[in-house]
C-alpha positions as CSV (number, residue, x, y, z in Angstrom):
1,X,86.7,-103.4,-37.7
2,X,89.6,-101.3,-38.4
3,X,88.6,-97.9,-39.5
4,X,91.4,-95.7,-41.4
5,X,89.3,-92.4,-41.2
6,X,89.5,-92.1,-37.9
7,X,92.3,-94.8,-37.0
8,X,90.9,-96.8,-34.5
9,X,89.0,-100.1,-33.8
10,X,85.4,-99.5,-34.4
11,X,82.6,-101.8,-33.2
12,X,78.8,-101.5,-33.9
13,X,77.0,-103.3,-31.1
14,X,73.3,-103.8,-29.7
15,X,71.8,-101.2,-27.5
16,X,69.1,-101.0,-25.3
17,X,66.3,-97.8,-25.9
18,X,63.2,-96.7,-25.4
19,X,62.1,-98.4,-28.5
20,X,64.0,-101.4,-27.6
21,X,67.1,-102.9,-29.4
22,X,69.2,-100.1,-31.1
23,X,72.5,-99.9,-32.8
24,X,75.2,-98.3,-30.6
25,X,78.9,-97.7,-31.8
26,X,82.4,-98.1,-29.9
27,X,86.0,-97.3,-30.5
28,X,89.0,-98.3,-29.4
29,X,92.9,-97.4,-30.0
30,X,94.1,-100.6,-28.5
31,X,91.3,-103.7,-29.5
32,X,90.8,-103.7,-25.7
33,X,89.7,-100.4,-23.7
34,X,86.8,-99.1,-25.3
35,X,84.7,-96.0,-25.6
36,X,81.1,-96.5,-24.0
37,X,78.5,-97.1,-26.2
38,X,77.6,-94.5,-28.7
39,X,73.6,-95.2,-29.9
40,X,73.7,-94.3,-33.5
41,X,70.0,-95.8,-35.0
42,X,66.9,-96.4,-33.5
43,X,64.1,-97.7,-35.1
44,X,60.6,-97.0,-33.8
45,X,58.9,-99.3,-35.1
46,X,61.0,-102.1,-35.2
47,X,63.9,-103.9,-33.3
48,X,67.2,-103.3,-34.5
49,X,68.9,-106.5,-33.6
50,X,72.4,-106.2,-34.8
51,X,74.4,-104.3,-38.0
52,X,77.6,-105.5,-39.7
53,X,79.4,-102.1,-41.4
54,X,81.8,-101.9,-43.9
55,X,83.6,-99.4,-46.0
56,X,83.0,-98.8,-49.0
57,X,83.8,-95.9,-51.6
58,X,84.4,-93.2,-49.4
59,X,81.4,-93.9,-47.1
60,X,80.1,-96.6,-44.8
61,X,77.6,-99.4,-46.0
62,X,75.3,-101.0,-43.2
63,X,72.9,-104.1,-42.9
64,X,71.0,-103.6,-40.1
65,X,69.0,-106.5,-38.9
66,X,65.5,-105.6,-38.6
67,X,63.1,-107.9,-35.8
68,X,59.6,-107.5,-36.9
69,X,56.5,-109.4,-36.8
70,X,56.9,-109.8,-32.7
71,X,53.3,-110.5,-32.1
72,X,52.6,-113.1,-34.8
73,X,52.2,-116.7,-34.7
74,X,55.8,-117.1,-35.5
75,X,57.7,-115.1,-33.6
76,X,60.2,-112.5,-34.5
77,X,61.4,-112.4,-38.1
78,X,64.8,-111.2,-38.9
79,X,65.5,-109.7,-42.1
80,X,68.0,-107.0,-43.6
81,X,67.6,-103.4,-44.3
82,X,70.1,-101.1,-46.1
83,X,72.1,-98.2,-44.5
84,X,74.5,-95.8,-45.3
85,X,76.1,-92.9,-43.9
86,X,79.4,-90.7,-44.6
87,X,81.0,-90.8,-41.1
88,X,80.2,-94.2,-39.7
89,X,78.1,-91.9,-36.9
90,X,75.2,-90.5,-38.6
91,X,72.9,-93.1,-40.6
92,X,70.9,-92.8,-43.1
93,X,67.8,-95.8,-43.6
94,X,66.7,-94.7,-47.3
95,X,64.0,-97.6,-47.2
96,X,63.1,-97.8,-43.2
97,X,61.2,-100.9,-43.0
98,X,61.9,-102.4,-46.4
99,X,64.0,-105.8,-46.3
100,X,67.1,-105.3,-48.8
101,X,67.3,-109.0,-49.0
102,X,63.8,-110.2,-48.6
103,X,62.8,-113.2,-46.6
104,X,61.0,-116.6,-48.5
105,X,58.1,-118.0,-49.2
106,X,56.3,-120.2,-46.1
107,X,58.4,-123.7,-46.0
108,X,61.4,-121.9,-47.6
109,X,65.1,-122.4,-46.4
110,X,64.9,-118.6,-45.2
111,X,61.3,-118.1,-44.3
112,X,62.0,-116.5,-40.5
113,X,65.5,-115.0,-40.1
114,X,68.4,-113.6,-42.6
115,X,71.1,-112.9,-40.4
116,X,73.8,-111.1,-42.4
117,X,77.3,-111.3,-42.0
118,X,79.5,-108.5,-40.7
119,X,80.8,-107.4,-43.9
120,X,80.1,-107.6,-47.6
121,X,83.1,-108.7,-50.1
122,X,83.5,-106.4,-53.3
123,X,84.6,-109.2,-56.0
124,X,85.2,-108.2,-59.4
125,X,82.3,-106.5,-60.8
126,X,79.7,-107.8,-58.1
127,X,79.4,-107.1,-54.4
128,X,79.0,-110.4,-52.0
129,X,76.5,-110.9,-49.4
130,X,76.9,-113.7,-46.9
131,X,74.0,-114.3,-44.2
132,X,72.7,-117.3,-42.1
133,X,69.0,-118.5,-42.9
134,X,66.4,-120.6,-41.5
135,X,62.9,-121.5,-41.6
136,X,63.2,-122.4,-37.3
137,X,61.7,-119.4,-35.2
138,X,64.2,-116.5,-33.3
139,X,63.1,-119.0,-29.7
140,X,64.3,-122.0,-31.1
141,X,67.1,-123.1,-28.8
142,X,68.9,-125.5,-30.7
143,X,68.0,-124.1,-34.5
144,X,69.7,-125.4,-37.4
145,X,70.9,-122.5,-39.7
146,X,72.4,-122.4,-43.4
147,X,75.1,-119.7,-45.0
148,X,73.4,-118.4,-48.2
149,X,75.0,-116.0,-50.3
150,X,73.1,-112.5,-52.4
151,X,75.0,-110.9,-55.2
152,X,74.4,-107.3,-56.6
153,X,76.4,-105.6,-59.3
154,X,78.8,-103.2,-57.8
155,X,77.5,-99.7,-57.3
156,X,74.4,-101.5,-58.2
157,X,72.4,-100.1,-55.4
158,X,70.2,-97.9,-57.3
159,X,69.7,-96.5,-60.5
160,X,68.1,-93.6,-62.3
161,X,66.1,-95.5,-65.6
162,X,64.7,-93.9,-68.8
163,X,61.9,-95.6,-69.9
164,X,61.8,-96.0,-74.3
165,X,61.2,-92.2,-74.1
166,X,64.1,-90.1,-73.4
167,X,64.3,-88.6,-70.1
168,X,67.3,-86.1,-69.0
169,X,69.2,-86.2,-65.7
170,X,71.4,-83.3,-64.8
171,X,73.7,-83.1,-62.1
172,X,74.7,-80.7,-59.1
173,X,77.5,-78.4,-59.7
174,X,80.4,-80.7,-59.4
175,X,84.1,-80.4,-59.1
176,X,86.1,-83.6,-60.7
177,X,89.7,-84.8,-61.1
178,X,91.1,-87.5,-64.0
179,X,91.1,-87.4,-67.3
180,X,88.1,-90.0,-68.2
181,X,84.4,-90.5,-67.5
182,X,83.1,-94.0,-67.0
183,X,79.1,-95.5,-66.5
184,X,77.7,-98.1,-64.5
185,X,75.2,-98.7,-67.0
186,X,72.7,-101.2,-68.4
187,X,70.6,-100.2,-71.4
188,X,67.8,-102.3,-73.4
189,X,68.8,-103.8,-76.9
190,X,67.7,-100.3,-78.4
191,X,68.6,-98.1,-75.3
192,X,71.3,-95.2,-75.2
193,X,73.0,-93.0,-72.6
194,X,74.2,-89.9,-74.1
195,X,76.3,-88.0,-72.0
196,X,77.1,-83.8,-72.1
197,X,79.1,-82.1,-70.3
198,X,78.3,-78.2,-69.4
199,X,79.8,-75.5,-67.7
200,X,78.5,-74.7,-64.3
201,X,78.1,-71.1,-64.8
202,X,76.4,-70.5,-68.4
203,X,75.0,-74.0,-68.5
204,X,76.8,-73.6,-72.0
205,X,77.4,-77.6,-73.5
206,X,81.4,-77.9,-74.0
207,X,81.4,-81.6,-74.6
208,X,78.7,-84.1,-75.6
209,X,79.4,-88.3,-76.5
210,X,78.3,-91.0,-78.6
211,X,75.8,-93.0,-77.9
212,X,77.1,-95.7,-74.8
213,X,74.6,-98.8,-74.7
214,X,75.4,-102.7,-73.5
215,X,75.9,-103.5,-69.9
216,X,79.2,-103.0,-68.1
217,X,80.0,-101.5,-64.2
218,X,82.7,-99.0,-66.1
219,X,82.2,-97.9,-70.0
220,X,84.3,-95.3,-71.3
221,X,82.3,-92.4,-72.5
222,X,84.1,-91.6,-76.1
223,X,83.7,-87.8,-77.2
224,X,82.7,-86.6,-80.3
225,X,85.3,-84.7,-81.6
226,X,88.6,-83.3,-80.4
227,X,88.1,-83.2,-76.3
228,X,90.3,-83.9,-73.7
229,X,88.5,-84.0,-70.4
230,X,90.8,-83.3,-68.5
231,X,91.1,-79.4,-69.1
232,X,88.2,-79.1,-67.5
233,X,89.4,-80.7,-64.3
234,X,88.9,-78.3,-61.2
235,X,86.4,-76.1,-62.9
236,X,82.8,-76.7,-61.7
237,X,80.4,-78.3,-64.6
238,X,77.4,-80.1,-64.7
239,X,76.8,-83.8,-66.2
240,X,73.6,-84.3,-68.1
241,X,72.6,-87.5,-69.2
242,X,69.9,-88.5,-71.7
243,X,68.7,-92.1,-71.0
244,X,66.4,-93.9,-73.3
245,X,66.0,-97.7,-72.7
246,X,68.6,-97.2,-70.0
247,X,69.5,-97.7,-66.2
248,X,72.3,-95.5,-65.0
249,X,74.0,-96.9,-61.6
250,X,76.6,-94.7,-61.4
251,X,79.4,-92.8,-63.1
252,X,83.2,-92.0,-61.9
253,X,85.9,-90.0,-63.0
254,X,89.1,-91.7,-63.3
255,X,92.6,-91.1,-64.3
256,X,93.2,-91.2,-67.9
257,X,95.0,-94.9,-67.8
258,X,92.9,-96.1,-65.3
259,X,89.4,-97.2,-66.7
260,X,88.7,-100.6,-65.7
């Protein structure tokens, strides 16, 4: 892939380890002199068979193949794991072990390998995962595989719930730009997020919303009263959010015209 942080071709390819196969990175300026192998993940106890990468909101999104069960009656099972890390170099396996997309049930279509594709595709409000699957074992020489297709809402990766009663989340000291607040939420027919904003220093509430319920990637947070969010752009403030009924993916701050 092309990589515009660093402007060059980057490749993530297998590696041989200690622990067997590992994930090794490679660049190159020109698509055809490249940089020897870099190993970037290993994976004691498991293969690492291969990783697609792909950029996504500031930071790099992996699906590293994991190749488990080598000693059991059907050989090696591929399956995905998720991976992330914020300079394509150091990696970051939140769930080691844990199959993102999991394999099926004995006699399924995908019962022995998920192999995923290089990249995901960001469409609309969902994020696109392309894979082969099969049901034939990693020895098979002349396997027959499918292209099956995952979906997860975008920035849908994980999310911080409040059960019917109220819990509070409160942010880091952060330092934002724009002039509006938007959720990646999903609440319960009776759930809320209610958002405040506070100075980082006192802790002092300046700003607090209305109740935000339904289920969109980007809802506006509307104020109570007169505030205008963006004066407090470059001053360092805390979020707090107060979920009942609610899962909170994510938030962002965007320009004033730009909520989508």
């Amino acid at each position: 892939m092309w990589d515009e942080r660093v402007s060059k071709y980057v490749a993530y390819v297998r590696a041989r380890t200690a622990t067997g196969r590992s994930v090794a990175r490679m660049e190159s300026d020109d698509f055809e002199n490249w940089s020897a192998p870099q190993v970037v993940m290993t994976a004691p106890d498991y293969q690492l068979y291969s990783m697609g990468v792909t950029p996504y909101e500031g930071i790099y999104l992996g699906t590293p193949w994991i190749c488990w069960n080598l000693e059991g009656d059907t050989g090696p099972v591929l399956s995905p794991e998720i991976a992330f890390s914020r300079d394509g170099i150091y990696w970051q396996r939140p769930n080691p072990g844990v199959e993102f997309i999991p394999t099926g049930a004995a006699g399924s279509a995908d019962e022995l390998q998920i192999r995923m594709a290089s990249s995901l595709v960001v469409l609309d409000d969902q994020i696109l995962f392309f894979y082969g699957q099969t049901e034939q074992p990693h020895t098979k020489v002349d396997m027959q595989i499918d292209i099956g297709m995952a979906s997860l809402r975008r920035d849908g990766f994980a999310a911080m719930v409040g059960s019917e009663e109220a819990g509070t989340l409160r942010t880091n000291p952060l330092i934002f730009s724009g002039g509006r607040l938007c959720l990646n939420l999903e609440t319960e027919p009776s759930g809320s997020v209610v958002v405040r904003l506070l100075k980082a220093d006192t802790a002092r509430p300046v700003a607090s919303s209305h109740p935000l319920s339904g289920d969109s990637i980007c809802q506006d947070v509307p104020w109570l009263g007169d505030v205008n969010l963006a004066d407090w752009a470059g001053s360092p403030v805390w979020l707090e959010f107060a979920l009942s009924g609610a899962a909170l993916y994510a938030f962002q701050f965007v320009e004033a015209s730009s909520v989508q």
